[in-house]
N, C-alpha and C positions, 0 to 999 in steps of 0.2 A: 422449638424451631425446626421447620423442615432441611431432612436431607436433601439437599437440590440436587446434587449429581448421583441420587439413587436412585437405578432406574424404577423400583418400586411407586417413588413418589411422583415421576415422571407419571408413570401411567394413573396414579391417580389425580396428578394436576389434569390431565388429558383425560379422564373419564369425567370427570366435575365440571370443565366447560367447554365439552366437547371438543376437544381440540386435536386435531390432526397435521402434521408435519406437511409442511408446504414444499415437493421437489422444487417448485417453479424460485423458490426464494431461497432454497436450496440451506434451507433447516436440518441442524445436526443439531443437538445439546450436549454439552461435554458431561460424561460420566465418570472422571476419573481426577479427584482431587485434587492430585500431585500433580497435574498441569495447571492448576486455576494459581497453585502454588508460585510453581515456574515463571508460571507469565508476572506475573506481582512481583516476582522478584527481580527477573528481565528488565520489570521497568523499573527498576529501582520506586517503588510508589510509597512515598512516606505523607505525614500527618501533613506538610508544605504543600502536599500537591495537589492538583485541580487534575480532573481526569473526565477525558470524554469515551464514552463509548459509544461504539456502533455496535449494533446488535446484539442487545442484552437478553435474549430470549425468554426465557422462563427466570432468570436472573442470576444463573452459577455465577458467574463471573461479574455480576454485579457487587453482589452482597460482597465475596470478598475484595474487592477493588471499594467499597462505603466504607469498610473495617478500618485500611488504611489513609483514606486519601481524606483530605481536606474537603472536597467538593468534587460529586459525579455526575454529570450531566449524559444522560443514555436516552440512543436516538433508535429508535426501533420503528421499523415499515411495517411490520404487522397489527393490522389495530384488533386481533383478538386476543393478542398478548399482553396488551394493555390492562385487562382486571385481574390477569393471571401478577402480570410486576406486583398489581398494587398489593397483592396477597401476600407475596416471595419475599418482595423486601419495600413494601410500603414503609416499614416502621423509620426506616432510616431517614434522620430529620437532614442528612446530607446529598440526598438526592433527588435530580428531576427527571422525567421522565418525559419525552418529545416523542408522539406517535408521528411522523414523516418519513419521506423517502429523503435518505441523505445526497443525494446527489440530484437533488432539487431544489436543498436549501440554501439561503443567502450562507453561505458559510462565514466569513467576517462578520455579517448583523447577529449569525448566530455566536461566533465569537464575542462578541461586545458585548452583548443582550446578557449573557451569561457566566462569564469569568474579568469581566471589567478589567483586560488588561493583563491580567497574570497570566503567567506561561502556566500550558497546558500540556498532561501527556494524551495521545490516544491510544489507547487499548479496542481490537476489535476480532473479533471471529469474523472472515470474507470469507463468503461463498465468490466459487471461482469466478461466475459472468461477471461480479461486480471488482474484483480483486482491483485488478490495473485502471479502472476508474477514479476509483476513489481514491487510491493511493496516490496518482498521478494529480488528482483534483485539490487533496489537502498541500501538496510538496509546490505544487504549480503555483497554488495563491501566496504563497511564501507569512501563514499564517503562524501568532505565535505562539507556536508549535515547538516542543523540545523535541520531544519523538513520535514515532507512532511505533506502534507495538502490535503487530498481524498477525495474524495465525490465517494461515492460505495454504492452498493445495502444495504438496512437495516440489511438484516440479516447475509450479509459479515461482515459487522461494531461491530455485536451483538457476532461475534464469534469471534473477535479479542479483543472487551472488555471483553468478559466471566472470572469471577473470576472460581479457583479450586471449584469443587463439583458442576457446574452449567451444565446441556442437552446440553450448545453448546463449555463448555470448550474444546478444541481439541491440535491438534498439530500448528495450524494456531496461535490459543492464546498466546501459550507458546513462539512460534517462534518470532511474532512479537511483547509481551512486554519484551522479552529477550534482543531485540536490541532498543526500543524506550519506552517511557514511554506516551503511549494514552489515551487521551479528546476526547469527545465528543465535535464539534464545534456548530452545529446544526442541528436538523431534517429538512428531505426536505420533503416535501408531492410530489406524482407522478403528480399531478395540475401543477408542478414550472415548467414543461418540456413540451418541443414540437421535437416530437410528445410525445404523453403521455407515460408511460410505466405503464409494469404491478404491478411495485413494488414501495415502498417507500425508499428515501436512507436516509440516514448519511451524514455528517460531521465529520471528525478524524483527529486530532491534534497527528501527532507520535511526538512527541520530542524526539529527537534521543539521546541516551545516549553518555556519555563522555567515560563510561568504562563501565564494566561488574559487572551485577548484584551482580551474584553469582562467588564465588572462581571455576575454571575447570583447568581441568587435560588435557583435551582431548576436545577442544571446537567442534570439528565435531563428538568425541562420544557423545557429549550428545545429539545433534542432533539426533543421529542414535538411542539415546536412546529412547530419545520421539515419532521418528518416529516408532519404534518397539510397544511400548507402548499403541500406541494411532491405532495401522495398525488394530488389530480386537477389537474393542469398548468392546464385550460382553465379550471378554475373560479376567481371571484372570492375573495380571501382568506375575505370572510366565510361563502360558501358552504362553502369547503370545511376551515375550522375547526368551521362548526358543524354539521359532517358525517363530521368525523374523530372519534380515540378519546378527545379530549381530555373531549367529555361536556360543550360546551358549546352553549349552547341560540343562535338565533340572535341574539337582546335581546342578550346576553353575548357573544358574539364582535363583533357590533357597538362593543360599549362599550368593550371590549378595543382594540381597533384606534384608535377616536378617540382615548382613551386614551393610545397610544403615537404617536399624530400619522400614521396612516396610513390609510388611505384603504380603507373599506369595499369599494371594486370594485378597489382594486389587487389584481395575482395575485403569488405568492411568489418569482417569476425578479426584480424588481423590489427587490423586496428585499435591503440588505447585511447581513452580520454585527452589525451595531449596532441597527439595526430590529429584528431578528429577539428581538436580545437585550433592547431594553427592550419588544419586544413580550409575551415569554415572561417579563417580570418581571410586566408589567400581570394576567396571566393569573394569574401567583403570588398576586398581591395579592386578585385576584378571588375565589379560591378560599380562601381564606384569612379573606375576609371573612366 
């Protein structure tokens, strides 16, 4: 059986069908076992479990995610990886393999079509332009999904752990422990990859929530409220709600914020998930009125 994270074998997967690292898709293969380890074991991935992956490349992280899991379903964009899988880990009667763009696909048809119902984990290597899409894409559709399990650049990871009052708290923070409750799995260093990159990633355990945090009125106003909130960093909440698309005037973002016991010149890093949420009910109310 091939070593898949030796880069030896690497190049000769790559010299036998041609194959060259895509920047644009932003192609790394993990060279370093003891993170293929880490991640399998992050997701707790036993013989019960269904598992989807994104981006199974040449298939390190396939093969040992087949090892374990019940059923692997891997969705790969590149379609000249596709005779390379079939070589890597063809043999495994527990897997499929979908050459598509995942944030193209029906994703519920593709949940149906292929796990009939059982909970599923995702396991995936994200290159950075796609990170916050598809994260945001599988948590949004509220798919049954136990976790997802990412490996993403460090300082994506850095801004999705950020507690309130920290430089990278944002609107990415809020959005994604609103729907998942995230770990740290493990650091990776840019060493674990081939070809190298310029950054260090993460390991992220979402565990996806059963229910909702916080009490809402309006679960896509609060959205719109934190996106308002968070749209000019330097501006005061009130300025820059009654500058965002919410469409309220300054009197009314004013009234909103005292309202919700917050503070006209406070800025939205400042704010937790519980502010935010009885702020974006006050706005319900207002609107409503």
């Amino acid at each position: 059986m091939m070593e898949l994270t030796s880069p030896k074998t690497i190049r000769y997967i790559m010299e036998k069908y041609g194959f060259s690292f895509s920047k644009g898709l932003g192609q790394n293969f993990i060279v370093d076992g003891r993170v293929l380890e880490r991640i399998a074991d992050g997701a707790e991935i036993t013989s019960e479990d269904c598992v989807l992956e994104i981006g199974p490349g040449i298939g390190v992280m396939t093969n040992v995610l087949c090892e374990r899991a019940k059923k692997v379903v891997a969705v790969e964009i590149d379609k000249r990886l596709i005779p390379i899988l079939n070589e890597t880990v063809g043999h495994h009667h527990n897997l499929t393999v979908i050459n598509a763009d995942i944030l193209k696909l029906d994703l519920p048809a593709l949940m149906a079509a292929h796990f009939e119902g059982e909970r599923v984990k995702l396991v995936a290597n994200l290159p950075y332009y796609v990170t916050t899409p598809i994260i945001m894409s599988f948590l949004e559709e509220r798919l049954p999904i136990d976790a997802l399990v990412i490996m993403i650049q460090k300082e994506v990871g850095e801004r999705i752990m950020a507690p309130p009052g920290s430089k990278t708290y944002g609107a990415l923070s809020v959005a994604v422990q609103y729907f998942s409750e995230p770990s740290i799995v493990t650091k990776v260093s840019r060493g674990a990859f081939m070809p190298i990159p310029t950054v260090d990633s993460v390991v992220l355990n979402l565990a996806v929530r059963k229910e909702s945090p916080v009490k809402l009125l309006d679960e896509s106003l609060f959205f719109a409220v934190v996106k308002d909130g968070f749209g000019k960093r330097r501006k005061t909440l009130l300025n820059a709600l009654s500058s965002g698309r919410l469409g309220l005037s300054k009197p009314e973002a004013e009234q909103v914020l005292i309202q919700a016991g917050v503070s006209p010149s406070a800025r939205a890093e400042t704010l937790d998930m519980n502010q935010f949420a009885t702020l974006a009910n006050a706005v319900f109310k207002l609107k409503q009125a």
